[in-house]
N, C-alpha and C positions, 0 to 999 in steps of 0.2 A: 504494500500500500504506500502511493506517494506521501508526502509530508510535506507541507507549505505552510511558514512562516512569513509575515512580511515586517518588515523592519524598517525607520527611519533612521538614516547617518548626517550629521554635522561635519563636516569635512577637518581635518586638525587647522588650520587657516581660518575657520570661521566663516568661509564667504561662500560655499554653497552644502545646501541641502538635497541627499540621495533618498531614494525611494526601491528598497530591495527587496525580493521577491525570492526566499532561499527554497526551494525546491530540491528533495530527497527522493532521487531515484536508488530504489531497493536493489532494482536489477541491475541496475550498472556500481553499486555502491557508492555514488558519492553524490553532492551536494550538487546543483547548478543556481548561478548568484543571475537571477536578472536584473535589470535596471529598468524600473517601471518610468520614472521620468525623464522628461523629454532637458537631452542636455545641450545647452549651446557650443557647437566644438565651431561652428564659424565653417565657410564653405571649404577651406582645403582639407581639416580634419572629418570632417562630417562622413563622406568614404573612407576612410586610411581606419577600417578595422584594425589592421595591423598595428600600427603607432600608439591608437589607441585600447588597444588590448580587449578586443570586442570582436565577440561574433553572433553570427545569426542564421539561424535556420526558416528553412523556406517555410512559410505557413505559420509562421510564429507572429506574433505582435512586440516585442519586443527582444531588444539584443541583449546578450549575457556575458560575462567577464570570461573573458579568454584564461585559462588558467590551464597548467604546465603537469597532469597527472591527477589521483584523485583527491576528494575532500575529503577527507569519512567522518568526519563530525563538524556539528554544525558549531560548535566554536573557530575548530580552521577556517570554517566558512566566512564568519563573523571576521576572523582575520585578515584573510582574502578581500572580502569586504571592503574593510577600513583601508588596507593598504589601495587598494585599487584607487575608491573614492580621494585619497588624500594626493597621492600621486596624481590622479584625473584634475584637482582643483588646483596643483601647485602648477601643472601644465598648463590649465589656461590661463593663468593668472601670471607665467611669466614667461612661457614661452619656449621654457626648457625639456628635452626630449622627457616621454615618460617613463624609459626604461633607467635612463641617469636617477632621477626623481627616484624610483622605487627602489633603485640600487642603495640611495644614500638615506633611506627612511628605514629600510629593512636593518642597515649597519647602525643607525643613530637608535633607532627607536625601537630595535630586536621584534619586528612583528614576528 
């Protein structure tokens, strides 16, 4: 049986607000993070799933955080999460690649 939580994040910056959607696939065992709200990446990020660490399946309504293996609880989730969203707002806000961003949050802040 699936399992869906949905959760509100504060980004660590303060300047935007995420809306996440953690869904528990039993059969695959792990967590998928959507992102229910709609985010302003501005027109050259808006495609670059890539950059922005985001994918999407056909037939779906929203896109879901690109993530590297599985979650198997929903705190890694939660962690996943935050990191994502925190690296996603320091991104737009300054310009700087996401994957540098998440390098140096994962090293400072031990998500």
């Amino acid at each position: 049986m699936e399992q869906f939580i949905r959760m509100w994040y504060l980004s660590c910056d303060g300047r935007m607000r995420f809306d996440f959607l953690f869904c528990y696939y039993p059969d695959l065992g792990t967590w998928r993070i959507y992102i229910i709200n709609h985010i302003r990446y501005g027109l050259r990020l808006r495609r670059d799933f890539h950059a922005t660490h985001r994918l999407h399946d056909a037939g779906e309504d929203y896109d879901y955080i690109c993530w590297g293996g599985t979650i198997s609880t929903f705190e890694q989730a939660q962690a996943v999460a935050s990191l994502w969203a925190d690296s996603t707002s320091i991104m737009l806000n300054t310009g700087r690649p996401f994957d540098e961003i998440c390098r140096e949050l994962q090293d400072k802040e031990g998500y």
